[in-house]
N, C-alpha and C positions, 0 to 999 in steps of 0.2 A: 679696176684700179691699176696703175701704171706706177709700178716700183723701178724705181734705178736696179742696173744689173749690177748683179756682184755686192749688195752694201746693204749685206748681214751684220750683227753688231756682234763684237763677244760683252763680255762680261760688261757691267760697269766702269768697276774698281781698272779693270784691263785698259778699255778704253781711256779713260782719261788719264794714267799714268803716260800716252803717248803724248800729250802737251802740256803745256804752258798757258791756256786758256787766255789769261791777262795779258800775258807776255803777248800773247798775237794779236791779240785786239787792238793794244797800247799801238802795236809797231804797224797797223793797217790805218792806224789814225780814229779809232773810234773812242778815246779819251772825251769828255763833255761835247761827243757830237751830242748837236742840237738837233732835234726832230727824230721821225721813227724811221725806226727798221724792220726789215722784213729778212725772217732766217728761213732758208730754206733747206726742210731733212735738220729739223734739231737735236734729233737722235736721242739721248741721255738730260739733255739741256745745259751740254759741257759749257757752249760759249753761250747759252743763254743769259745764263745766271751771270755771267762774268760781264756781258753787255751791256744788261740791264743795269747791274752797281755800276757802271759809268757812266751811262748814256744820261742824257735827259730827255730823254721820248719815251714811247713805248715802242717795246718791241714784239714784233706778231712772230712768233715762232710754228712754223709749219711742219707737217710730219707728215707721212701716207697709214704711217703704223700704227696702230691704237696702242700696241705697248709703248714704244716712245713718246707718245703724246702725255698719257697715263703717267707715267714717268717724270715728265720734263712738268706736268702741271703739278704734280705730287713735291717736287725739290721748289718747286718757284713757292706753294703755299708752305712749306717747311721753313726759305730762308724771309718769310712776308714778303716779298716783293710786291708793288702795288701796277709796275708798268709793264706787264706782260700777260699778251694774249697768246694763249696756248691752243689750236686749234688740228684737227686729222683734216688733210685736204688732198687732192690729188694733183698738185699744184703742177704735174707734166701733163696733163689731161686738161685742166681746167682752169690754168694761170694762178696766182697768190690771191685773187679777191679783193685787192686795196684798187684805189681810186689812181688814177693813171697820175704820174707826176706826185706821189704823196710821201713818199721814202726820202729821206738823207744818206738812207746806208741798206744796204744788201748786203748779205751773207750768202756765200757759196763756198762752202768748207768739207771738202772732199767729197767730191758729188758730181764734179765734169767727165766722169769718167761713163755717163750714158749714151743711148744711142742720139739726144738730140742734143748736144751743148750748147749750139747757136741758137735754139729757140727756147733755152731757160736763158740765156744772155740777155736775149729780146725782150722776155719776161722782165727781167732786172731794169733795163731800158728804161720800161716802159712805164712802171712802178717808181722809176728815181725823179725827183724834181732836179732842174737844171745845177749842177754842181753836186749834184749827189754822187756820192761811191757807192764800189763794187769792191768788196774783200772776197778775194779766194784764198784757199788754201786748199792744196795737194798732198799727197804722198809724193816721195821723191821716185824719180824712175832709178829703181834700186830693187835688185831682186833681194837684198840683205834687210828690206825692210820689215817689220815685226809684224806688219797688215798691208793691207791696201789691194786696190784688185790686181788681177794679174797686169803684166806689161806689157801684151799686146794691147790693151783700152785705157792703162794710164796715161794721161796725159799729162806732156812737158809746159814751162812755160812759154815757149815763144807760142803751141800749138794754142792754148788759153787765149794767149795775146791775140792769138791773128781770130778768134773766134770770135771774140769782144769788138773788136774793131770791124768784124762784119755783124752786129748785133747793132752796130752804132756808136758804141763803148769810144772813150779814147784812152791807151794807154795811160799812165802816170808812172808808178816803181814797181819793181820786183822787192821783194824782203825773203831776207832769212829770217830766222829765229832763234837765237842760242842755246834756248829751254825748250827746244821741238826740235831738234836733229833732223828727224825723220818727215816735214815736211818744209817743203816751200811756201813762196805767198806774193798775192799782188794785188795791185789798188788800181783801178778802171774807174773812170768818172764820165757821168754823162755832162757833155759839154753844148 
């Protein structure tokens, strides 16, 4: 199995006090997207849950960990959701498993910070149908930040950008967040 380096979780409770969950969703543009998603590394199923109440597809949320799988299926059957598949994959090893061109939206929410970012980008590619997005979200390059991996392999935006655009990606916007301090964000679409 091929785990991202550095992307231990703490706590729950911990973890999700660092965002705004809706708040990032909202501002990557994922309000009544139409069709599914594919979340990669759902961790806790911070932005699952929050996906799924807006989306109108399903969404395939990905993990390598059997606790966060366990986890993110245990809060989806607690809040009923009925559009989300919950599955452990080795999605750096083995790709997401969906049918090439089948996504509207991808999820990459703190997670470029591994050794291949241009070949989980590729991933994303390849999985989007034409006009599909790429939501990312970062840690800021901040060493005063609460988490995140160290700051030799954090990665800035333009470094994302230019990874995307050799995956295929083409740019669209950079976002802040005003209820997430602590990360940035950006929308890639496959064109």
């Amino acid at each position: 199995m091929t785990k991202v380096r550095d992307s231990g979780m703490p706590a729950a409770e911990q973890w999700e006090s660092y965002f705004d969950a809706a708040g990032i969703l909202e501002s990557l543009g994922c309000r009544d997207l139409n069709g599914d998603a594919v979340e990669f590394g759902c961790g806790y199923g911070t932005f699952t849950i929050a996906a799924a109440q807006m989306m109108l597809g399903t969404i395939y949320a990905l993990d390598i960990d059997p606790r966060m799988v366990t986890a993110t299926a245990e809060r989806v059957s607690r809040v009923g959701l009925q559009n989300v598949v919950v599955e452990q994959r080795d999605f750096v090893a083995e790709g997401c498993g969906r049918e090439s061109q089948s996504a509207s939206l991808v999820l990459l929410f703190n997670i470029l910070h591994f050794e291949d970012p241009v070949g989980l980008l590729r991933e994303a590619h390849r999985v989007l149908r034409l006009g599909g997005l790429v939501g990312i979200i970062h840690w800021n390059y901040d060493e005063h930040t609460p988490r995140g991996p160290p700051l030799n392999i954090r990665p800035r935006p333009q470094q994302c950008r230019a990874w995307g655009e050799d995956a295929g990606l083409r740019w669209v916007r950079n976002e802040s967040f005003p209820g997430s301090p602590w990360h940035w964000g950006m929308v890639l679409k496959r064109s």
